[in-house]
C-alpha positions, 0 to 999 in steps of 0.5 A: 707765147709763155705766160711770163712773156705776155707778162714782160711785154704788158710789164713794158708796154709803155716803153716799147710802144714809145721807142720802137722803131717798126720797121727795124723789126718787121721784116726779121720777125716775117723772115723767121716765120713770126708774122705772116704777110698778112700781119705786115700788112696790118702793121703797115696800113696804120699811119703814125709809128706808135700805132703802128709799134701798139699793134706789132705787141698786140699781135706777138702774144698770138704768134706761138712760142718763138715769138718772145725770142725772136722778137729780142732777136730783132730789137738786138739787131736794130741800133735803134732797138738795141736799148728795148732789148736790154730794158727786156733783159734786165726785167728777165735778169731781176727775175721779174718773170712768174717763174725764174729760170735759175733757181732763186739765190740763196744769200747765204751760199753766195761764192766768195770771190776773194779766194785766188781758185775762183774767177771773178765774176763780179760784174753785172751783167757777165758779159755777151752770150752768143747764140748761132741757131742753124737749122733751115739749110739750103737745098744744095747743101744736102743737109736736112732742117734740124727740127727743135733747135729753135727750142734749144736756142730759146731754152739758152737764150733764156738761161744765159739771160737769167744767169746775167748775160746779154745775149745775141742770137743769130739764125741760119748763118751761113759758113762765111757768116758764122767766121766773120759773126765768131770774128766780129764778137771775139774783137768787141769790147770785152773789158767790163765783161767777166766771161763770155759764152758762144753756143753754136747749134748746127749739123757738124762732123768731127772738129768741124761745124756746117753753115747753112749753105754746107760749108764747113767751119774748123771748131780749132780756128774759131777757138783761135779766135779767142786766144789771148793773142786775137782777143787780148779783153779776154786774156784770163777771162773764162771763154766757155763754147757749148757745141750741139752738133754730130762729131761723126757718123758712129753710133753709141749703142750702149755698153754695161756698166763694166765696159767702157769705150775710149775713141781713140779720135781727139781734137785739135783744139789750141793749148791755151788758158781759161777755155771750156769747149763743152761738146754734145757727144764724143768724137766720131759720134752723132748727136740726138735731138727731139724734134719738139723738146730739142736736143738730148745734151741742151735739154739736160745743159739747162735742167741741171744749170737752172738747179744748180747755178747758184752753187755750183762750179761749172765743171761740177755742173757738167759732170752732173750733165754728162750723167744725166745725158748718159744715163736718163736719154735713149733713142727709140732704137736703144741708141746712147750718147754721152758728152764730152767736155774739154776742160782748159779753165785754170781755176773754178767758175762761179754763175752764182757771185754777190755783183760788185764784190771784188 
């Protein structure tokens, strides 16, 4: 576990051991491979709640990097746990940590939200920021483990946190689980939110997304979701999609700089407003991801986003994401890649915003 994560769970310690319900959380973090059997089983021979929550913090600063995560994971899924994981945010938000995520705001460069080209982004926090991690498949689904999306989901979870977002994620739904998630999120109470995020990370062909049991879900219908008829919290409202996964099975083996390559493949994604759909590559192109440092797009996503969210448009933001993918990442084999956002924001997008202004 990162030293800053050691730090929130002694930073709060009194609270989590007088609040948390264990068995609310016990069987997610031993499903996702954080405890062992032999770890439930210690937490279960104690005989009062409290010990029984003292041990559970005593034993998650031993369990690796994904401990912090998934144990947030687990108090978001919890209703008698939910208030432990917004307690742990909010710390994260106010850049209690050691070492920020976001480069530290300076005052003076604060947006002004008052121009008419701006979204508002007023409200603390933004809004929800949901994260689906696909990456054990079953093995009838023909589809390999995609090893390092567990950092790609830490690393977002950790930014989004940062830039002011709660943040729910969910590992290896299946295709009917991700629609009915995607659903339920896009008809939640969105009306003190800003915006709102959906990050999917999962195997994927052109306009369409694996669940783990290989069923395929079409990216157009879950953009649909959130069109002003299905959400109407999020009419004007930016509604920003970051999808790490294959649009085809074409590889990009680089060109000179004179050259360029335009698939003539598009997408078909819905005609409406104050979308941003940010793809890892371009249609009918595979997507590269390192197995211990996560994937080529993600990592550059939340390098650039954690140096200049505090002054920076988002679409400004992608463009700088799009250069450093294209030009910084190769595979062994000299493979390339480049994203592909989709832009349908009517005016700019700010992370960066002084809370309660209007």
């Amino acid at each position: 576990m990162e030293q800053k994560h050691r730090n929130l769970l002694r930073k709060n310690r009194v609270a989590l051991a007088r609040d948390l319900e264990p068995r609310e959380v016990l069987n997610y973090i031993f499903q996702e491979g954080v405890f062992s059997e032999r770890d439930i089983e210690t937490v279960n021979s104690l005989t009062t709640r409290q010990t029984q929550a003292e041990r559970i913090l005593d034993i998650l600063p031993r369990r690796g990097p994904r401990a912090f995560p998934v144990f947030c994971d687990a108090l978001y899924q919890s209703e008698a746990n939910t208030h432990l994981a917004l307690i742990l945010q909010a710390n994260i938000s106010a850049g209690t940590q050691d070492q920020p995520t976001v480069k530290p705001v300076d005052p003076n460069a604060t947006i002004n939200q008052s121009d008419d080209d701006i979204y508002k982004m007023n409200r603390d926090p933004h809004g929800w920021c949901l994260i689906i991690n696909n990456v054990r498949f079953d093995a009838d689904s023909g589809l390999k483990s995609r090893a390092g999306s567990d950092i790609d989901a830490s690393n977002l979870q950790s930014l989004f946190m940062s830039l002011r977002y709660r943040v729910k994620r969910l590992n290896d739904l299946t295709m009917r689980q991700m629609k009915n998630t995607l659903f339920d999120f896009a008809k939640n109470n969105h009306k003190n939110s800003d915006s709102v995020v959906v990050c999917i990370l999962s195997h994927g062909l052109e306009g369409r997304i694996y669940g783990v049991d290989g069923g395929l879900l079409n990216i157009s219908d879950v953009i649909s979701m959130f069109n002003g008829y299905q959400a109407k919290d999020l009419i004007g409202k930016p509604k920003l999609f970051f999808l790490q996964a294959c649009r085809g099975g074409d590889f990009d083996h680089g060109a000179r700089m004179e050259q360029i390559d335009s698939p003539t493949d598009k997408s078909s994604l819905p005609s409406e407003a104050d979308f941003l759909i940010a793809y890892a590559t371009v249609p009918g192109y595979v997507s590269w991801r390192h197995q211990e440092k996560g994937s080529w797009f993600i990592q550059a996503l939340v390098e650039v986003f954690k140096t200049d969210a505090t002054t920076e448009d988002v679409l400004s933001m992608l463009i700088k994401v799009n250069r450093k993918v294209a030009l910084e990442f190769e595979s062994f084999n000299r493979k390339k890649q480049m994203p592909s956002p989709v832009v349908m924001l009517t005016k700019k997008l700010f992370f960066n915003v002084n809370p309660g202004n209007s």
